[in-house]
C-alpha positions as CSV (number, residue, x, y, z in Angstrom):
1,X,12.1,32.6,-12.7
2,X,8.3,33.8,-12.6
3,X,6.3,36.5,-11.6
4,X,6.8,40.3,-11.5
5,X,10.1,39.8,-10.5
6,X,10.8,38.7,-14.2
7,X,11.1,42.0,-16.6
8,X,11.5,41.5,-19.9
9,X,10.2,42.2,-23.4
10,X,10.8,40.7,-26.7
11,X,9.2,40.7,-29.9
12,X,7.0,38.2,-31.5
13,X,5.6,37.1,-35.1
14,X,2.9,34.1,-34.2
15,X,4.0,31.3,-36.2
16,X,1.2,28.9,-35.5
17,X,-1.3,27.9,-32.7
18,X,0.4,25.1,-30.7
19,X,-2.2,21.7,-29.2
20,X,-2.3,24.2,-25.7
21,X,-3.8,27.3,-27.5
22,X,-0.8,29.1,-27.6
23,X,1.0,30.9,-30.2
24,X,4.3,29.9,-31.3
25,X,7.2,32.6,-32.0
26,X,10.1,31.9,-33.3
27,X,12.2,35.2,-34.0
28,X,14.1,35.4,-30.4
29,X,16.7,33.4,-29.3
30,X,14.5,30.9,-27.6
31,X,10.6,29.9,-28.9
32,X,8.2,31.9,-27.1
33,X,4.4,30.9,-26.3
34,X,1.8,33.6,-26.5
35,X,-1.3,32.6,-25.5
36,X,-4.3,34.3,-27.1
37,X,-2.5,35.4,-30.3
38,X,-3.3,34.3,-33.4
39,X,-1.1,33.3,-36.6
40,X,0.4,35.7,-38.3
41,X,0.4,39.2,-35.7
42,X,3.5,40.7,-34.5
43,X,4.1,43.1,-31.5
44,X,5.9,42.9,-27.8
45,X,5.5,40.4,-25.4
46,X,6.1,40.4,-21.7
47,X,8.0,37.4,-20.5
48,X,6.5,35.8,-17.4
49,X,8.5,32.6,-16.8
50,X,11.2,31.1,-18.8
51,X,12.7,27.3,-18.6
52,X,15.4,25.7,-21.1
53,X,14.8,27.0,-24.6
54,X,12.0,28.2,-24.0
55,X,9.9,31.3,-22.4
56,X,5.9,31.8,-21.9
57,X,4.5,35.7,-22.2
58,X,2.0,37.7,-22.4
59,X,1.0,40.4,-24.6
60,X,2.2,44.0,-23.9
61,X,1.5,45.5,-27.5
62,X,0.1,44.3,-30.5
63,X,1.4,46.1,-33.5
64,X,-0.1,43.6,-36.6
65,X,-3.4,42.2,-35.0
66,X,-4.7,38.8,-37.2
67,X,-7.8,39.4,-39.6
68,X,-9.6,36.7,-37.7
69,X,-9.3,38.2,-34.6
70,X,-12.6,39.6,-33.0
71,X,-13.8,41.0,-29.6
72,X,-13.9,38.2,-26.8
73,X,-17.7,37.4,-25.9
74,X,-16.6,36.8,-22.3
75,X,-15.8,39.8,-20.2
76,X,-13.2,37.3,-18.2
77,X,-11.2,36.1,-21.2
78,X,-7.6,38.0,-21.7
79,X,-7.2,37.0,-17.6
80,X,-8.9,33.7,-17.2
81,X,-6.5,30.9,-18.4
82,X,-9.4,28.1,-18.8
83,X,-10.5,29.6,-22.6
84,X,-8.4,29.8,-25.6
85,X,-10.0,30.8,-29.0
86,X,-12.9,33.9,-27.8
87,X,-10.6,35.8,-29.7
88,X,-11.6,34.3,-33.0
89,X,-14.5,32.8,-34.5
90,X,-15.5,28.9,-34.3
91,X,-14.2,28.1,-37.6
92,X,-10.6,29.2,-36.8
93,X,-11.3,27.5,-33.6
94,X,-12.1,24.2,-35.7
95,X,-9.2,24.7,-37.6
96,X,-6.7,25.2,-35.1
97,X,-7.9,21.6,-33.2
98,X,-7.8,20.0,-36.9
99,X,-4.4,20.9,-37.7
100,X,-2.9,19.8,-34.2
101,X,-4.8,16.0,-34.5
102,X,-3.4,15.9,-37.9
103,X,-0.5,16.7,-37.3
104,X,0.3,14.6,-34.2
105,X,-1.4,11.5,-36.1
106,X,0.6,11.9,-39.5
107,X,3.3,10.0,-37.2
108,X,1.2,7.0,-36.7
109,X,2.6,4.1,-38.9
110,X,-0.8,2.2,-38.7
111,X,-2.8,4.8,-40.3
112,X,-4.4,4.0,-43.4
113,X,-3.5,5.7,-46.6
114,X,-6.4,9.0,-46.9
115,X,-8.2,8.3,-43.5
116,X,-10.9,10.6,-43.1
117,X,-11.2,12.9,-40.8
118,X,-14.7,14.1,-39.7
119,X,-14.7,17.1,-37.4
120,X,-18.1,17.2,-35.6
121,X,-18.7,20.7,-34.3
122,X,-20.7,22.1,-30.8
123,X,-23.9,23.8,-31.4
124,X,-22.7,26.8,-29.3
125,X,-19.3,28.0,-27.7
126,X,-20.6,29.2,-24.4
127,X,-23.6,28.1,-22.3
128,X,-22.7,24.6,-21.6
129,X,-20.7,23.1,-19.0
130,X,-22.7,21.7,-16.2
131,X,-19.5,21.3,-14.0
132,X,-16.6,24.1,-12.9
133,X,-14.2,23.8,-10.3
134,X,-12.9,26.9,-9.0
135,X,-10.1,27.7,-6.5
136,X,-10.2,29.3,-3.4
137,X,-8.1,31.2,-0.7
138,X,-9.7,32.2,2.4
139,X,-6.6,34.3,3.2
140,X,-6.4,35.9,0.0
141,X,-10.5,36.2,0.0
142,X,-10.3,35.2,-3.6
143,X,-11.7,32.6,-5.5
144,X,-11.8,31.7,-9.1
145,X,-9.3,30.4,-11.7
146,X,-5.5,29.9,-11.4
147,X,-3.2,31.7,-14.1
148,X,-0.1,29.0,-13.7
149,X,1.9,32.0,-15.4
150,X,1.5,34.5,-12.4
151,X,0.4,32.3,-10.1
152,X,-2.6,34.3,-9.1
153,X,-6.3,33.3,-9.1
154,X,-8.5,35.1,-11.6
155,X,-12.4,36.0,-10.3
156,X,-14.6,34.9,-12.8
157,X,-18.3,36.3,-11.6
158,X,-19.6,36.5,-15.5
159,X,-18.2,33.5,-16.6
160,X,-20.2,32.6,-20.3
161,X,-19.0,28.7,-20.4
162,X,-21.5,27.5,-17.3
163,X,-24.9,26.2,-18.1
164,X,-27.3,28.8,-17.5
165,X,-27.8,26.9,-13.7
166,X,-24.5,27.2,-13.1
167,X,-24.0,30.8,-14.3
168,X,-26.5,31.8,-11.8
169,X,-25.2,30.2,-8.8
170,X,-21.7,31.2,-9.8
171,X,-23.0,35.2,-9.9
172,X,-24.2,34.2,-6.2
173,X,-21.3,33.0,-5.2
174,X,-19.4,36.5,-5.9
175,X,-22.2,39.0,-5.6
176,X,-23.7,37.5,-2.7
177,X,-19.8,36.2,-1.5
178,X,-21.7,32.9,-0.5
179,X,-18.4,30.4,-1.4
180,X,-17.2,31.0,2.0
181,X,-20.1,30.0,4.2
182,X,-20.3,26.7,1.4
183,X,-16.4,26.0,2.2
184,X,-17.5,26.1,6.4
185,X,-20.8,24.1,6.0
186,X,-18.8,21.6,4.1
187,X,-16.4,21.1,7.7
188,X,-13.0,21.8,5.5
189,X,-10.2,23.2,7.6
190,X,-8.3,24.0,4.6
191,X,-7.0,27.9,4.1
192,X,-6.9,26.9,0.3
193,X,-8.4,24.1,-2.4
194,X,-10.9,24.3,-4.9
195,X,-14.7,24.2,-4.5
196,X,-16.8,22.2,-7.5
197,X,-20.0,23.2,-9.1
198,X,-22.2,20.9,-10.7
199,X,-25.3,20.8,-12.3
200,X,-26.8,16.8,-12.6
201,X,-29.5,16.5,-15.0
202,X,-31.8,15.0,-12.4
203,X,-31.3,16.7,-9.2
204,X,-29.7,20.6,-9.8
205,X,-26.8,22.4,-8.5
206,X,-24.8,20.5,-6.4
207,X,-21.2,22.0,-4.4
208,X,-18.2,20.0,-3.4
209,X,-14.8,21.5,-1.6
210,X,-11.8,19.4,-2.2
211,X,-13.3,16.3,-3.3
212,X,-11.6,14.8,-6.7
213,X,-13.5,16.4,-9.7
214,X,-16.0,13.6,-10.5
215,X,-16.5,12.6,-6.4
216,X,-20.5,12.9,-7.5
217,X,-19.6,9.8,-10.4
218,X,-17.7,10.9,-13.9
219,X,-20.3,12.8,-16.1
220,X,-19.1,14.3,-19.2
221,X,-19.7,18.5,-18.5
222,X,-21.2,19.2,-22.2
223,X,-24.3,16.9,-22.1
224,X,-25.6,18.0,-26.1
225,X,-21.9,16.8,-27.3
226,X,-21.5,14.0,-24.5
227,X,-24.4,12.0,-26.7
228,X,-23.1,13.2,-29.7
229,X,-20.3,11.2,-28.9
230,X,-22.0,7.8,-27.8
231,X,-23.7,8.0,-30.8
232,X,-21.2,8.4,-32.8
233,X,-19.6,5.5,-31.1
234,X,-22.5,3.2,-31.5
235,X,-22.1,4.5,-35.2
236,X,-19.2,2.9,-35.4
237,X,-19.6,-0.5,-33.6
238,X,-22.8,-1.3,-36.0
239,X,-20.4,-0.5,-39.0
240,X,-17.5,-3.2,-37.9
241,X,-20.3,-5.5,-36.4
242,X,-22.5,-5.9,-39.2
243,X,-19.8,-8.1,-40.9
244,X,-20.3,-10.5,-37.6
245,X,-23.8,-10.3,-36.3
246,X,-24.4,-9.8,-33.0
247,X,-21.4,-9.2,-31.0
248,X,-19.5,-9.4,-27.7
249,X,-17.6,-6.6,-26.8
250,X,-15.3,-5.6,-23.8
251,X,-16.0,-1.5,-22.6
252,X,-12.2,-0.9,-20.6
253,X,-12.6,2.2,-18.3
254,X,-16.5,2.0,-18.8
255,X,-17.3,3.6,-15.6
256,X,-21.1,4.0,-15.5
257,X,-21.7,2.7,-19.2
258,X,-21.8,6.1,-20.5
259,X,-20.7,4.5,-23.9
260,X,-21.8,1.0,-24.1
261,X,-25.4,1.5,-21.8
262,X,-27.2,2.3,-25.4
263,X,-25.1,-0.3,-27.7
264,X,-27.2,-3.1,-29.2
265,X,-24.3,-6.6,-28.5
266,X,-25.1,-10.1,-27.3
267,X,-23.0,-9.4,-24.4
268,X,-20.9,-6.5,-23.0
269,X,-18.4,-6.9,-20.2
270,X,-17.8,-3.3,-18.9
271,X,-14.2,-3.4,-16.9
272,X,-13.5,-0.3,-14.5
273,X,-12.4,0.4,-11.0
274,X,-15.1,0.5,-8.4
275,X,-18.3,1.8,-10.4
276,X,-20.2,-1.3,-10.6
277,X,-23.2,0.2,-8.5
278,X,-23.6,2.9,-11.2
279,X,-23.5,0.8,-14.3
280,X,-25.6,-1.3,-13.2
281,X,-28.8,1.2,-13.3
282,X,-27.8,1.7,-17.3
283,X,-27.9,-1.7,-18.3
284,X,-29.1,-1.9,-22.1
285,X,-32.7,-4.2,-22.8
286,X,-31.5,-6.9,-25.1
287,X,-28.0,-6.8,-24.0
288,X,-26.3,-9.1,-21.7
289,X,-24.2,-6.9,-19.4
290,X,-21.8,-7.8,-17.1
291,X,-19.2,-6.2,-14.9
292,X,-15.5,-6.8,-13.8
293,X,-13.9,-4.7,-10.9
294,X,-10.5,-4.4,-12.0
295,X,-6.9,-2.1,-11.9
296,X,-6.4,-1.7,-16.0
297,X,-2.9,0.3,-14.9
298,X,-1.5,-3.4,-13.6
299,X,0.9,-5.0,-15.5
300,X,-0.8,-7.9,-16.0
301,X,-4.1,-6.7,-16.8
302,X,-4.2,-7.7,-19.9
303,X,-3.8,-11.6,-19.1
304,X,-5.9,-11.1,-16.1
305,X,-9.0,-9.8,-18.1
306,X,-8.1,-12.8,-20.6
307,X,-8.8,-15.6,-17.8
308,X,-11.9,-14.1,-16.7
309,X,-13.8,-13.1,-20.0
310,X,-17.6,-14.4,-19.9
311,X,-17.2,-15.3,-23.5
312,X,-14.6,-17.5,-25.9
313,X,-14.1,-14.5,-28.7
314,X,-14.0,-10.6,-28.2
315,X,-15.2,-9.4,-31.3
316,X,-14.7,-5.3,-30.2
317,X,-12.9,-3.5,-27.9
318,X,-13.9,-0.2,-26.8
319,X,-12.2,2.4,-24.1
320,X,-11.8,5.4,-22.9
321,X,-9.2,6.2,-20.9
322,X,-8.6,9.0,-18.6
323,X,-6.0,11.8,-19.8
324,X,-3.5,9.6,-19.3
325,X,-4.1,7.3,-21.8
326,X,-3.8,3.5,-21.7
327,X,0.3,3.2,-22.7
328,X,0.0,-0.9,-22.9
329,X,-2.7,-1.2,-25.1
330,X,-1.1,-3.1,-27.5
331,X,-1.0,-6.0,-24.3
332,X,-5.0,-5.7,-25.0
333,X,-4.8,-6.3,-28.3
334,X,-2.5,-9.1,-28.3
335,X,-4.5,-11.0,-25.3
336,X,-8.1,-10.3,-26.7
337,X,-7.4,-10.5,-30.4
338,X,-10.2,-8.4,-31.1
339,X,-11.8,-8.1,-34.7
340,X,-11.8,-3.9,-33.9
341,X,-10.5,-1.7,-31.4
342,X,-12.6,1.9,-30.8
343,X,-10.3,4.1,-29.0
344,X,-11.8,7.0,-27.1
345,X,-9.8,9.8,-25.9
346,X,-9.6,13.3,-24.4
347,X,-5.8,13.7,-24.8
348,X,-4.3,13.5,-28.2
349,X,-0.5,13.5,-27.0
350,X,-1.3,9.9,-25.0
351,X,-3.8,9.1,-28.0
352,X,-0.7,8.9,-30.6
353,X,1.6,7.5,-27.7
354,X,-0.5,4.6,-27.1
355,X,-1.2,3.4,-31.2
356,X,2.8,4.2,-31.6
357,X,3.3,1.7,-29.2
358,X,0.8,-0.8,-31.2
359,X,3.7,-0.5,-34.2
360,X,6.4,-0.6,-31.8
361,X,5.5,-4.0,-29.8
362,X,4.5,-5.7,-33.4
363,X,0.7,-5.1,-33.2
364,X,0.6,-4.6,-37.1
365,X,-2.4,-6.7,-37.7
366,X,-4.4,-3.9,-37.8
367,X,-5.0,-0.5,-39.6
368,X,-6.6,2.6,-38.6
369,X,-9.5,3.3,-41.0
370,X,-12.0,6.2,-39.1
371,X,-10.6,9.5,-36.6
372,X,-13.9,11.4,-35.8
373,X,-13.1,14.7,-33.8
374,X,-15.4,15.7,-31.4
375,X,-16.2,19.1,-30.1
376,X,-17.0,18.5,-26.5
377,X,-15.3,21.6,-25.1
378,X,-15.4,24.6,-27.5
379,X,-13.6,27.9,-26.8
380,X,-10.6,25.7,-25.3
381,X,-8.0,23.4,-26.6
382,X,-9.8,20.5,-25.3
383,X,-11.6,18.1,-27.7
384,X,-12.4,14.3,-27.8
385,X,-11.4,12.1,-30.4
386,X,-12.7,8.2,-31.6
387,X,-10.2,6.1,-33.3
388,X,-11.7,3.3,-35.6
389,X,-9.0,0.6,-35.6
390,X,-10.1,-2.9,-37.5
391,X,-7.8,-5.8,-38.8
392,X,-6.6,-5.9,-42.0
């Protein structure tokens, strides 16, 4: 049952911080998750939907707040569900993201015996997204974020997490109530959907209205962080390459080379769906590039890229997979026989999934030596993550 239909309170002692920002509570008869709470406070909570076992609420009265807990910097934050930790400060943010990865890769049976863990922070919380994607009812006249708990959506006119381009068309879109003559230029007949901001490096703020998120081609939305995390890659490949000179490597999901367009290799094959045209403008001096149009979800994938590799030995593999992970990887690594894997990910639930699997199809040839968190969404749960996997 959801919604204001649903009355009822029940106390709560936070526990911990779960991998969705919530807090955990443990004292009623089923677990309750209390999002923006912090370890350690106790009060009521109002229960807005409940399923087996468990219950999600809100907070009605806090009796023990948390020493770490501090004044939100965004005016939007105890309604809009898209930040989690502007109730704390960065460190406890940190913290909370570093506990959850280690916890969810203490299960991994390839992981090396005191693998470090390098946690690279953002330079700021707020400020940086070039891209937001807010929903829309014309009926309603409302736009803005959607609170899955009460199913409502949430105006966010002072957002703090857009670039400073994006903040200022998103105030014009409320105060000058602009989104709606956007949604009829754009020819949508649709009462409801979801209207995308963006602000491209080269050419400004651009709107969408019901096209999938990246329709303008995939861009990572922090941009100081986004090469923070190719160089960090690149890092990484010159560590595990220097052993074998120059290199050929295989980029799975590499869309429009947005890791492997500034790594130094003999040759690169970049494999993805449909995004040749774009990786081609990013092609690396030095480096032989070469692309492969190609369904990595297929069952046979993995044999498939086999018979049409441009070179006899992979020495690296590198992807990044959307949030839903790659769950046959270990068909990769048995076909390819790569010297190192470099595993990027934006999900850490598919991330431990997918190297469980590597131990449970007999992929024990290797070990996983380097984990590097990466900050690229700060205030939210969200956070990117580079697995360094090498043979034994």
């Amino acid at each position: 049952m959801k919604g204001r239909d649903f009355q009822k309170t029940v106390n709560f002692a936070i526990d911990h911080i779960d991998g969705l920002g919530q807090g955990v509570s443990k004292i009623s008869d089923k677990i309750t998750f209390i999002s923006k709470t912090l370890p350690g406070e106790t009060g009521q909570a109002q229960v807005i939907s409940q399923k087996k076992g468990v219950q999600f609420a809100t907070v009605a009265a806090m009796e023990r707040p948390s020493n770490k807990r501090l004044t939100p910097s965004c005016p939007h934050f105890e309604d809009c569900p898209s930040c989690h930790f502007l109730h704390t400060d960065y460190q406890t943010e940190l913290g909370f993201k570093k506990n959850h990865l280690e916890r969810l890769l203490g299960k991994i049976a390839l992981l090396g015996e005191n693998f470090p863990l390098q946690v690279i922070a953002a330079p700021k919380r707020s400020q940086y997204r070039n891209r937001i994607q807010l929903h829309y009812d014309l009926a309603l006249d409302r736009i803005g974020q959607i609170d899955p708990l009460r199913n409502i959506i949430v105006p966010i006119p002072n957002c703090c997490i857009g670039d400073i381009e994006v903040q200022k068309f998103l105030q014009g879109l409320y105060f000058e109530n602009s989104w709606k003559s956007i949604i009829k230029q754009s020819g949508q007949k649709a009462s409801q959907g979801y209207l995308t901001i963006y602000n491209h490096p080269d050419n400004g703020i651009s709107t969408s209205v019901n096209q999938y998120y990246a329709s303008g081609g995939f861009s990572q939305v922090n941009q100081s962080m986004a090469e923070v995390l190719r160089e960090s890659v690149s890092k990484l490949v010159d560590s595990y390459s220097s052993a074998l000179g120059t290199s050929n490597l295989v980029d799975l999901f590499g869309g429009n080379g947005n890791l492997s367009g500034n790594i130094c290799a003999k040759s690169i094959l970049c494999v993805d769906k449909g995004q040749q045209t774009a990786f081609a403008r990013t092609k690396n001096k030095g480096t032989n590039f070469e692309y492969l149009d190609m369904n990595l979800y297929h069952s046979n994938a993995a044999k498939s890229l086999m018979a049409q590799l441009p070179f006899s030995k992979v020495d690296g593999l590198i992807l990044d997979p959307p949030r839903t992970g790659l769950d046959n990887l270990h068909d990769f690594l048995k076909c390819l026989d790569p010297d190192f894997c470099i595993y990027v990910s934006c999900n850490p639930n598919t991330l431990q999934r997918d190297l469980q699997n590597l131990h449970k199809h007999s992929v024990d040839r290797y070990i996983i030596n380097q984990t590097i968190l990466i900050d690229l969404f700060p205030s939210t749960f969200h956070f990117e993550t580079i697995i360094g996997i090498k043979k034994k």
